[in-house]
DRENDRENTOR-491372 format. One record per atom (N, C-alpha, C): x, y, z; residue number from 1; residue in one letter; atom name. Coordinates in steps of 0.05 Angstrom, whole numbers, always signed. Example, Ala and Ser with C-alpha at 12.3 -4.5 7.8 and 13.67 -1.06 7.14 Angstrom:
REM residues 2
       px       py       pz   num   residu   atome
     +264     -114     +156     1        A       N
     +246      -90     +156     1        A      CA
     +264      -66     +156     1        A       C
     +257      -45     +142     2        S       N
     +273      -21     +143     2        S      CA
     +258       +1     +157     2        S       C
REM end
This chain:
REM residues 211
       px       py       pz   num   residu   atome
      +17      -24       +0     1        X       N
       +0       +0       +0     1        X      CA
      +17      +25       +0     1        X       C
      +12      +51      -15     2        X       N
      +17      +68      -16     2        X      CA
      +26      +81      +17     2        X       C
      +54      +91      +20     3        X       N
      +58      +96      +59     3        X      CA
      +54     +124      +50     3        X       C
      +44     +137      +31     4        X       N
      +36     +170      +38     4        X      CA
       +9     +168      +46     4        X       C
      -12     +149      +34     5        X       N
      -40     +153      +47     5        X      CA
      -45     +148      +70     5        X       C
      -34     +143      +90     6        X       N
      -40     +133     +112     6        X      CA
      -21     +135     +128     6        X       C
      -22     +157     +146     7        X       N
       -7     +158     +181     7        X      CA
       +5     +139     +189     7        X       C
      +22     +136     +211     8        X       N
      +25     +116     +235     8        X      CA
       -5     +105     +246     8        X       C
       -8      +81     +241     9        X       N
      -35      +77     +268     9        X      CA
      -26      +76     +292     9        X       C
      -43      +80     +307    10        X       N
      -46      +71     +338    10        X      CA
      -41      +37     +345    10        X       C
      -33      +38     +369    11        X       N
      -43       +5     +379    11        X      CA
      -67       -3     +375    11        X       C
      -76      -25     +370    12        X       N
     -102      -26     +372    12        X      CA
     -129      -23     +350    12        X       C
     -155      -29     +346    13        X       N
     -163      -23     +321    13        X      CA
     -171       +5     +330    13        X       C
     -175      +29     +350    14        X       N
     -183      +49     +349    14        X      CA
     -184      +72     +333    14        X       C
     -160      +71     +304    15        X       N
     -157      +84     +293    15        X      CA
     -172      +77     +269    15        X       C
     -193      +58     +273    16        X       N
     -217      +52     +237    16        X      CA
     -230      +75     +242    16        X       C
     -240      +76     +267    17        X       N
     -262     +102     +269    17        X      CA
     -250     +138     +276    17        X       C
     -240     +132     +273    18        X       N
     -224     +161     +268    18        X      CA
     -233     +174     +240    18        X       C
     -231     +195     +240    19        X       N
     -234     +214     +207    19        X      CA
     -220     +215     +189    19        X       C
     -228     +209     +161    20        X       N
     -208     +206     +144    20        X      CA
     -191     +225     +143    20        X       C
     -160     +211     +137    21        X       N
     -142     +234     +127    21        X      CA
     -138     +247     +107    21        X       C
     -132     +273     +110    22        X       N
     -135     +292      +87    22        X      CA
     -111     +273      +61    22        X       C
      -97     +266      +71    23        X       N
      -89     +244      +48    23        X      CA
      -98     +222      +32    23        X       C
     -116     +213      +50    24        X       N
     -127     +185      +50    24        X      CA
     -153     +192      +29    24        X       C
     -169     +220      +32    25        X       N
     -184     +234      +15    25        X      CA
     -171     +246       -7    25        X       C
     -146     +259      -12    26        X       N
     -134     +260      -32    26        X      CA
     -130     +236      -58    26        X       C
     -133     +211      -47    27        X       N
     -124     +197      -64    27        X      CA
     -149     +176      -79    27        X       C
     -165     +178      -54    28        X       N
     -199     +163      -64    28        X      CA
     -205     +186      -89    28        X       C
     -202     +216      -76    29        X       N
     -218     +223     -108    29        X      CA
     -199     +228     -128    29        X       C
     -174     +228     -123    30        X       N
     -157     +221     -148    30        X      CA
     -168     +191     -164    30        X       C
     -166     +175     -151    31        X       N
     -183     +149     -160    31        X      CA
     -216     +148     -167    31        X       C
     -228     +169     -159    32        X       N
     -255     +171     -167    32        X      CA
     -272     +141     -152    32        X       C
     -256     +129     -122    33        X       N
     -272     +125     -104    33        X      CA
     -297     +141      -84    33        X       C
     -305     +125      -76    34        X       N
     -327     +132      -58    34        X      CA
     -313     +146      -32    34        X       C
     -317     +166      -16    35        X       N
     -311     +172       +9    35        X      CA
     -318     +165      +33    35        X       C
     -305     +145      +45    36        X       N
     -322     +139      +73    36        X      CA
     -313     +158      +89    36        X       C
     -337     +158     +104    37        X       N
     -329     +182     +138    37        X      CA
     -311     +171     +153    37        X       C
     -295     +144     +153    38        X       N
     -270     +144     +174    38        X      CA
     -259     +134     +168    38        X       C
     -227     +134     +175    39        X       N
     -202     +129     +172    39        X      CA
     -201      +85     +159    39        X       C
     -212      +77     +171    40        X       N
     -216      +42     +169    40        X      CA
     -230      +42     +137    40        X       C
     -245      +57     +140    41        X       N
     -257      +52     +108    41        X      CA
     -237      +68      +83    41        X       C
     -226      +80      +94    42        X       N
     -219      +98      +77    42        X      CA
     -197      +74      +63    42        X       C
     -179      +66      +87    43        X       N
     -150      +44      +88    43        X      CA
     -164      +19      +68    43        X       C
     -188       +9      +80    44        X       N
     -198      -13      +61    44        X      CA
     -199      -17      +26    44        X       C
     -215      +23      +24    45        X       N
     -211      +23       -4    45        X      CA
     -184      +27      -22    45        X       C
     -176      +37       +1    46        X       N
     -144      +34      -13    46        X      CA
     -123       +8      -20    46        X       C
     -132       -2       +5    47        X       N
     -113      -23       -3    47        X      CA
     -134      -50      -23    47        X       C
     -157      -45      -30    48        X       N
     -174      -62      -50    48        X      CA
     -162      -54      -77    48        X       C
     -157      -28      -80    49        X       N
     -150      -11     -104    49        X      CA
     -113      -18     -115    49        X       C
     -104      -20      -98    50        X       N
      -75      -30      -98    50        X      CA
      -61      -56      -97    50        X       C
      -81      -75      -91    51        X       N
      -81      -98      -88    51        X      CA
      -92     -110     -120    51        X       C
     -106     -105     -135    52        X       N
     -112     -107     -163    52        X      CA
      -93     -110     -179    52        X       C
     -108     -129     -199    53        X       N
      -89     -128     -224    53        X      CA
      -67      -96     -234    53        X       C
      -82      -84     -236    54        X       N
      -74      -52     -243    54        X      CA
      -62      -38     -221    54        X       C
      -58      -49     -198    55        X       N
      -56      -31     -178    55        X      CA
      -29      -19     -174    55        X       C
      -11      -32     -182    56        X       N
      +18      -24     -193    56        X      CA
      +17       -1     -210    56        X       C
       -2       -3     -232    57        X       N
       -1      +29     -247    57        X      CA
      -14      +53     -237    57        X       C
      -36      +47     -217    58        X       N
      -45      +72     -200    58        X      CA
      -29      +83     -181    58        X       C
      -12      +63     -178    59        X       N
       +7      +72     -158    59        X      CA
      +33      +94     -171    59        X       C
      +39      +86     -189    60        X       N
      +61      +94     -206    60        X      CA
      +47     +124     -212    60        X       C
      +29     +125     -224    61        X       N
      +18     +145     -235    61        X      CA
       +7     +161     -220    61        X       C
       -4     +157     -187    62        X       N
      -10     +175     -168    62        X      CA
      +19     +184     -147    62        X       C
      +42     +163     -154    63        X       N
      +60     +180     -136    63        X      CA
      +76     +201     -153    63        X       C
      +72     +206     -182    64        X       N
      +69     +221     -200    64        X      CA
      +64     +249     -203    64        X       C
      +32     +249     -194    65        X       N
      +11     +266     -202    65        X      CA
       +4     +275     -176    65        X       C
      +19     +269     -150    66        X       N
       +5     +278     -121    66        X      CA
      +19     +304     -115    66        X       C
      +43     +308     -124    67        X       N
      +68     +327     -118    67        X      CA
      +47     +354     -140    67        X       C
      +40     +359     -161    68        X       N
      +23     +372     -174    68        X      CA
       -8     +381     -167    68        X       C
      -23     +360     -154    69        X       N
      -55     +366     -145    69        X      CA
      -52     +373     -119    69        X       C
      -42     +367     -100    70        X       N
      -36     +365      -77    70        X      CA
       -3     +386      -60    70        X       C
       +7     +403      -73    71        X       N
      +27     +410      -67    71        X      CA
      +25     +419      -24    71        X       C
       +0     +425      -15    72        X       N
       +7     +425       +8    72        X      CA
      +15     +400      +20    72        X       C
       +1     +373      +16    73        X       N
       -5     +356      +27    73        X      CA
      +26     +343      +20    73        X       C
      +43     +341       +0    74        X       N
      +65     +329      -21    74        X      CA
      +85     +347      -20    74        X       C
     +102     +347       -3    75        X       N
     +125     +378      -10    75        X      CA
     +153     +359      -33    75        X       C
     +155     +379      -49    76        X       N
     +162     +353      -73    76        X      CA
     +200     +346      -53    76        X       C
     +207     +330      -55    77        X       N
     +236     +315      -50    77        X      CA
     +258     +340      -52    77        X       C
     +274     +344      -31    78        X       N
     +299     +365      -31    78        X      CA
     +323     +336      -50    78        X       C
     +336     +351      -64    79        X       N
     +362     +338      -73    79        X      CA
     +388     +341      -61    79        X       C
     +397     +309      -53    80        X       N
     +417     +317      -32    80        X      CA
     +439     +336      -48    80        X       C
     +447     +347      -28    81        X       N
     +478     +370      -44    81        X      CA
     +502     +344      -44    81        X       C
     +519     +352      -68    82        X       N
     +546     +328      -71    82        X      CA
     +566     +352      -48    82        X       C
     +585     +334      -36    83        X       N
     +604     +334      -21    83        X      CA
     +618     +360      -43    83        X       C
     +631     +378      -25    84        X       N
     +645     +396      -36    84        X      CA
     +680     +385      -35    84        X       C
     +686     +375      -57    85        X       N
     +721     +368      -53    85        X      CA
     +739     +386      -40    85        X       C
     +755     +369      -20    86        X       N
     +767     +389       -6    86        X      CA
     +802     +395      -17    86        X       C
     +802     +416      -13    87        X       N
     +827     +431      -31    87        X      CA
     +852     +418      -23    87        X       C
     +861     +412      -51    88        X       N
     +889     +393      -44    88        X      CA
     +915     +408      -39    88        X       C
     +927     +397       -9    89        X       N
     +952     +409      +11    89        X      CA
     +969     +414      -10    89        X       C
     +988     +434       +4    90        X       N
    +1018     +436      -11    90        X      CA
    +1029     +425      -23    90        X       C
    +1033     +405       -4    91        X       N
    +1050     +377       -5    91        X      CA
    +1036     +358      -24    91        X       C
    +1017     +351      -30    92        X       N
    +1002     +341      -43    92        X      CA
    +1008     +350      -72    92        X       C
    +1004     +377      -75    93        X       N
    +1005     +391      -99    93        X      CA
    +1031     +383     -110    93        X       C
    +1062     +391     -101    94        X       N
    +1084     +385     -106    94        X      CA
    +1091     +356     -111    94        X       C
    +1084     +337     -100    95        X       N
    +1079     +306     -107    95        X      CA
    +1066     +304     -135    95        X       C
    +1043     +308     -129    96        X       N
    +1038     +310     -166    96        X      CA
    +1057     +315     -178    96        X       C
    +1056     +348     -185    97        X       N
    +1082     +355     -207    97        X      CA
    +1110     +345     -210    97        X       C
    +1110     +331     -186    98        X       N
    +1143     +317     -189    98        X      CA
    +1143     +301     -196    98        X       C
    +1114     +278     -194    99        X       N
    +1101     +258     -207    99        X      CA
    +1102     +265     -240    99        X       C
    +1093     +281     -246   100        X       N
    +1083     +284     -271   100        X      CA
    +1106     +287     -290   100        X       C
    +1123     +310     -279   101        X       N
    +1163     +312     -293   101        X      CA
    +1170     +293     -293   101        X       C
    +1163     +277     -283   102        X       N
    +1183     +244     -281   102        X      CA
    +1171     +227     -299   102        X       C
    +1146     +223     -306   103        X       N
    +1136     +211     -327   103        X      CA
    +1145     +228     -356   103        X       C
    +1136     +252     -354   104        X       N
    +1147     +267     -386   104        X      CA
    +1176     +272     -390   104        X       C
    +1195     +263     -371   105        X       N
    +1224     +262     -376   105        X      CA
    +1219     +229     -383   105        X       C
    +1206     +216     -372   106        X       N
    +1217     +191     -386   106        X      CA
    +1208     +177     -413   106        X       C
    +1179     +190     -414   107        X       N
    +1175     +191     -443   107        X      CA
    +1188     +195     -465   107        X       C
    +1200     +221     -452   108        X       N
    +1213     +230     -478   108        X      CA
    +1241     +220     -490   108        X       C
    +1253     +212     -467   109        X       N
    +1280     +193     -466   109        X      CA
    +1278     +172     -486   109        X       C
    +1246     +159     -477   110        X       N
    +1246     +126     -487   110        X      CA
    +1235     +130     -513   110        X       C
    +1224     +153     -521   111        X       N
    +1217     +153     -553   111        X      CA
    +1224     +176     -565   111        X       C
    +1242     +188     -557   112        X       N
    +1255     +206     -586   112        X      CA
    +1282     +188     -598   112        X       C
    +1275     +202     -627   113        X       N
    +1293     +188     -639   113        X      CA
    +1317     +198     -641   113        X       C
    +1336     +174     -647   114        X       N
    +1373     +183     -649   114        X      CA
    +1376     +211     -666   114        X       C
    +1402     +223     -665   115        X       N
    +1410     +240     -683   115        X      CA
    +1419     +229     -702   115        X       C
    +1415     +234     -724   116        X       N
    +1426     +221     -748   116        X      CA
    +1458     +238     -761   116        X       C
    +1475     +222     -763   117        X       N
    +1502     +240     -772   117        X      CA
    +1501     +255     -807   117        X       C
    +1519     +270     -805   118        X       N
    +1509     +283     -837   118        X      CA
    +1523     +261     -851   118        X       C
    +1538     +247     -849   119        X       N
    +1547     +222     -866   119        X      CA
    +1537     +203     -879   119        X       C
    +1515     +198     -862   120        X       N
    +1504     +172     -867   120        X      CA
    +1484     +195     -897   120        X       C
    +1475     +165     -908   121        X       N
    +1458     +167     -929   121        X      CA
    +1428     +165     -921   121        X       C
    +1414     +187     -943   122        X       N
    +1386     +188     -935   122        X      CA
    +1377     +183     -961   122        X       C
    +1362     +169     -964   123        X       N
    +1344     +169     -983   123        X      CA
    +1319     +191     -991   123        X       C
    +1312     +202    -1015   124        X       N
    +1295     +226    -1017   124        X      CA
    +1266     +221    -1007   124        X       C
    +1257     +232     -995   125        X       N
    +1224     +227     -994   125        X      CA
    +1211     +237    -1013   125        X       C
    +1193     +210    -1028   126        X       N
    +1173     +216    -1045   126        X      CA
    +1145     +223    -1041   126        X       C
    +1142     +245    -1039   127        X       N
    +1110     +253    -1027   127        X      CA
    +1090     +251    -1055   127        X       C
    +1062     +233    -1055   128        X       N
    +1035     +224    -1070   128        X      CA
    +1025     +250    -1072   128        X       C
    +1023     +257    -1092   129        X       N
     +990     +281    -1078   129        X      CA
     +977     +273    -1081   129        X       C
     +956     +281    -1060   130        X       N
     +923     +266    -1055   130        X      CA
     +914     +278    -1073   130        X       C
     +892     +261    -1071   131        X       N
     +871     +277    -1095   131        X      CA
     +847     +281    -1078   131        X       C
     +839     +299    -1071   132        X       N
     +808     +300    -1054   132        X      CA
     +784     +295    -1071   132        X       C
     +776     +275    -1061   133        X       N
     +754     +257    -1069   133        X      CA
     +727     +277    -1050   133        X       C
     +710     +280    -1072   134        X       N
     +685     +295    -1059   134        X      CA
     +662     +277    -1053   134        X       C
     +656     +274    -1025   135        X       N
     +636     +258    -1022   135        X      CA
     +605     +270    -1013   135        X       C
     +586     +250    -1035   136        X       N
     +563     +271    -1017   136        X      CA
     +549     +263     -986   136        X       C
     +538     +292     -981   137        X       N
     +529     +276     -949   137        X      CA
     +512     +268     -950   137        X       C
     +511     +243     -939   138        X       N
     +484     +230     -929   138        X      CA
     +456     +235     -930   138        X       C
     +434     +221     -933   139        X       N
     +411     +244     -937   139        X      CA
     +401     +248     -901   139        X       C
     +392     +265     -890   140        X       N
     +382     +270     -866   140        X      CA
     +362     +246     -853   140        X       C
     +370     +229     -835   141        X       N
     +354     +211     -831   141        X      CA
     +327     +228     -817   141        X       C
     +303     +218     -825   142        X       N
     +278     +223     -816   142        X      CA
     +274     +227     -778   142        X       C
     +258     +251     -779   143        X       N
     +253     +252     -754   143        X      CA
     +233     +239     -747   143        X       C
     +233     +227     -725   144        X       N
     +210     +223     -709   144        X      CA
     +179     +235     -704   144        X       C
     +161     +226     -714   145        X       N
     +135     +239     -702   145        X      CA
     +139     +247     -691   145        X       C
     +123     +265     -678   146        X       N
     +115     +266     -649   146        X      CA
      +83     +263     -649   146        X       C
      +81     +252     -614   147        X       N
      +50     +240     -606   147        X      CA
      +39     +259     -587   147        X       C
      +18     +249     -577   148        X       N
       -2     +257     -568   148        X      CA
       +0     +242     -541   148        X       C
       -9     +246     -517   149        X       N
      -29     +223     -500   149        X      CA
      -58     +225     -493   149        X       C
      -68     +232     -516   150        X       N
      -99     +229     -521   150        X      CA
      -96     +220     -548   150        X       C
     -107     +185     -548   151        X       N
     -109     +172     -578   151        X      CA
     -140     +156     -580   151        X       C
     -148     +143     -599   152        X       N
     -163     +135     -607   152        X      CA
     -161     +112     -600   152        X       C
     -174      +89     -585   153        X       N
     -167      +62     -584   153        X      CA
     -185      +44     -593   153        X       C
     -187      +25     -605   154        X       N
     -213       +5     -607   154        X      CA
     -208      -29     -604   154        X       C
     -223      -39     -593   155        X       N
     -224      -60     -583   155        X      CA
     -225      -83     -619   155        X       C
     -227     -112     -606   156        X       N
     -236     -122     -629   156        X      CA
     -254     -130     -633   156        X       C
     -282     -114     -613   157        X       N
     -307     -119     -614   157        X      CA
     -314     -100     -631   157        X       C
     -301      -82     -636   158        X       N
     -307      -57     -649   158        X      CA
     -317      -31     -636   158        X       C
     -315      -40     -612   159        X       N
     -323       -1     -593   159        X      CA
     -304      +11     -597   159        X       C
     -302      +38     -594   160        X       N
     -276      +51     -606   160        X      CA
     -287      +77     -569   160        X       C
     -261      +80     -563   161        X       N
     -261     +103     -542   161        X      CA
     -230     +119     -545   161        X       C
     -246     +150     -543   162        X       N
     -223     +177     -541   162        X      CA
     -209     +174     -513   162        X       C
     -192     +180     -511   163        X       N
     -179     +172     -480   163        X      CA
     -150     +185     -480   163        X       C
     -138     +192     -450   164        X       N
     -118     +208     -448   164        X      CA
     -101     +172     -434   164        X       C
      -79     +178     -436   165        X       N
      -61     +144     -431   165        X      CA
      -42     +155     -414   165        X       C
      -52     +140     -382   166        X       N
      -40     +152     -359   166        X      CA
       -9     +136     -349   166        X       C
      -15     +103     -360   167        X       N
      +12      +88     -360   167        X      CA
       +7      +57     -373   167        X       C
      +32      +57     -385   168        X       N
      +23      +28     -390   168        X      CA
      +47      +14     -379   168        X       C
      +35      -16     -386   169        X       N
      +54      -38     -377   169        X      CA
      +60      -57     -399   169        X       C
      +65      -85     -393   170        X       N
      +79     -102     -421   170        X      CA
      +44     -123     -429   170        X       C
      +24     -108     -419   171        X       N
       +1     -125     -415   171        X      CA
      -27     -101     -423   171        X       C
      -22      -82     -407   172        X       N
      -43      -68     -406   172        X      CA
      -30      -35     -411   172        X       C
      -49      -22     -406   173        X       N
      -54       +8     -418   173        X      CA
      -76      +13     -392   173        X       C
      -66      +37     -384   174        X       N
      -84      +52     -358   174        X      CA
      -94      +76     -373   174        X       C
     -118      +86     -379   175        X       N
     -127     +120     -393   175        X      CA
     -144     +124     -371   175        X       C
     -155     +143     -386   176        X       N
     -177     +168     -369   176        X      CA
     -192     +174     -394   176        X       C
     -224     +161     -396   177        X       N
     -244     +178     -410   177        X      CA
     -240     +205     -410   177        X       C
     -265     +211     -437   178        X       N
     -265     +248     -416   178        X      CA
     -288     +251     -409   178        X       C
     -300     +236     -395   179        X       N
     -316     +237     -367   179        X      CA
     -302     +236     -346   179        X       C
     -271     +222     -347   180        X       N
     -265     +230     -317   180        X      CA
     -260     +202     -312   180        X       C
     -259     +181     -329   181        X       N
     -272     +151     -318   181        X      CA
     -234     +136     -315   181        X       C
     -224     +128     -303   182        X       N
     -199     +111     -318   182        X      CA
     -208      +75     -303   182        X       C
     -179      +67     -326   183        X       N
     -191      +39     -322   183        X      CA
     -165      +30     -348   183        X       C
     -171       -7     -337   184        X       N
     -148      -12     -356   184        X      CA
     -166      -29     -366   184        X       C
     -142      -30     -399   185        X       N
     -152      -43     -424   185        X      CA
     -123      -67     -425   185        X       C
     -129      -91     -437   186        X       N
     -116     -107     -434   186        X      CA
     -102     -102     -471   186        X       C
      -82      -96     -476   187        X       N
      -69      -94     -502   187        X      CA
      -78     -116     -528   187        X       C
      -87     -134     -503   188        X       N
      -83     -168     -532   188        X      CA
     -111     -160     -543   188        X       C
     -133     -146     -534   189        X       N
     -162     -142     -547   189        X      CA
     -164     -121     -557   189        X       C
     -142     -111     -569   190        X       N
     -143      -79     -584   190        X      CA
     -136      -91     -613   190        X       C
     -143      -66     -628   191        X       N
     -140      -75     -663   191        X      CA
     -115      -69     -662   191        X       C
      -96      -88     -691   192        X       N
      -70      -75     -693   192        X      CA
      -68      -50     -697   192        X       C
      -86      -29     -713   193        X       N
      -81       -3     -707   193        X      CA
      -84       +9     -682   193        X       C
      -91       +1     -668   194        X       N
      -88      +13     -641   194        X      CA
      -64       +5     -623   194        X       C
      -51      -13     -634   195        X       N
      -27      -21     -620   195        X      CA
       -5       -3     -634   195        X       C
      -11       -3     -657   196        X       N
      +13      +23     -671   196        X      CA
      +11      +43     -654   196        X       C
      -14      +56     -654   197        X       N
      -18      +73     -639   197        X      CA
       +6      +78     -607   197        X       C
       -7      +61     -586   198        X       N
      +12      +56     -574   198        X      CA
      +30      +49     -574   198        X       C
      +47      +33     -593   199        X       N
      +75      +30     -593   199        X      CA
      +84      +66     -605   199        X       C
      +70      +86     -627   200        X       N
      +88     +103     -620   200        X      CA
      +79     +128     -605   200        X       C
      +61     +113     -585   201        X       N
      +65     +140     -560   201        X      CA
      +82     +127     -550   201        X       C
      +99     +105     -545   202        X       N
     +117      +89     -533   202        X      CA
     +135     +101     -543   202        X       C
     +148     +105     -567   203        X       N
     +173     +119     -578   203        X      CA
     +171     +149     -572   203        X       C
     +152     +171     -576   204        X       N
     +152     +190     -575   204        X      CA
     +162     +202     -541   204        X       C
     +147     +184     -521   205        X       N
     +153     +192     -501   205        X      CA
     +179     +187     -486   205        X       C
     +190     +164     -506   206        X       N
     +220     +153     -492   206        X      CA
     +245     +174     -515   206        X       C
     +237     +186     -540   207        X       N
     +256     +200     -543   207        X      CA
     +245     +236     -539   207        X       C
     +231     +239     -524   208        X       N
     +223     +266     -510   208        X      CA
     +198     +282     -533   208        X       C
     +181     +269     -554   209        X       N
     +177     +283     -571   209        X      CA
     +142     +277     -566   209        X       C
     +137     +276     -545   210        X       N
     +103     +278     -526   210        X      CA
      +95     +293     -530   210        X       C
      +73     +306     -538   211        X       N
      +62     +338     -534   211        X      CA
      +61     +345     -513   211        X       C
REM end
């Protein structure tokens, strides 16, 4: 179960009849549950709702969307600060660079080459001229659509519903009518155009190009 809807309890069952929490009401009508008047009913419908097939995507998508509807109730996450590096000693510093002279003196020892005497014989260098070869560029590979998350979906019964697409999974698809209604659709009973569909709100949203 969700640990933002619901307080510490008490010992004891005394805390069913208590009043719901202003959290515990935040998230029934995010869900477009019913409101009970106390704390026990409130916990029940929550954890019925989470416990579901889908309940993994309401969850995902309300710890999401609570930091936005709810900003008193949700104060969004501080980011820890990184450690400030602490400034390297004198001594430290001089180690390096004595380090570092000692490797570029020995580099240079071990790979420059001999002096050559004016005696010896050289052979002439014959330099090719290139010829610059002009190539053309490439043609511009195609951009990506971009999507929507309000698409058209239809079953293979043939109902067809407008809908906004709140999350999906490797099975289902979670939307929102626009009545307000959400609910999941199982992928395998959709037409293949409706799977295009979602496969490219699937691409659009994983390379940033979502409305």
């Amino acid at each position: 179960m969700d640990q933002s809807t619901a307080n510490k309890k008490p010992s004891g069952e005394s805390w069913r009849n208590e009043p719901v929490q202003p959290k515990q009401k935040a998230l029934l009508e995010f869900l477009k549950m019913p409101l009970p008047p106390t704390r026990g009913g409130a916990h029940n419908f929550i954890k019925a709702v989470f416990e579901s097939p889908a309940g993994y995507a309401h969850q995902k998508v309300w710890k999401v969307a609570r930091y936005q509807l709810h900003p008193d109730l949700y104060a969004p996450k501080l980011k820890k600060k990184l450690p400030v590096p602490k400034s390297p000693s004198l001594l430290g510093f001089l180690f390096k660079t004595a380090l570092l002279l000692a490797v570029i003196f020995y580099i240079k020892n071990r790979y420059s080459e001999p002096a050559v005497s004016p005696s010896s014989t050289q052979e002439p260098i014959v330099t090719t001229p290139t010829v610059a070869v002009k190539h053309d560029p490439p043609p511009p590979a195609p951009k990506p659509k971009p999507a929507s998350d309000i698409i058209s979906l239809q079953n293979t019964d043939g109902r067809t519903v407008q809908a906004r697409i709140l999350a999906l999974t490797k099975t289902t698809v979670l939307i929102r009518r626009e009545d307000g209604q959400t609910f999941d659709l199982p992928l395998d009973q959709l037409t293949d155009d409706s799977k295009d569909r979602i496969d490219e709100y699937r691409t659009a949203k994983r390379t940033g190009l979502l409305k």
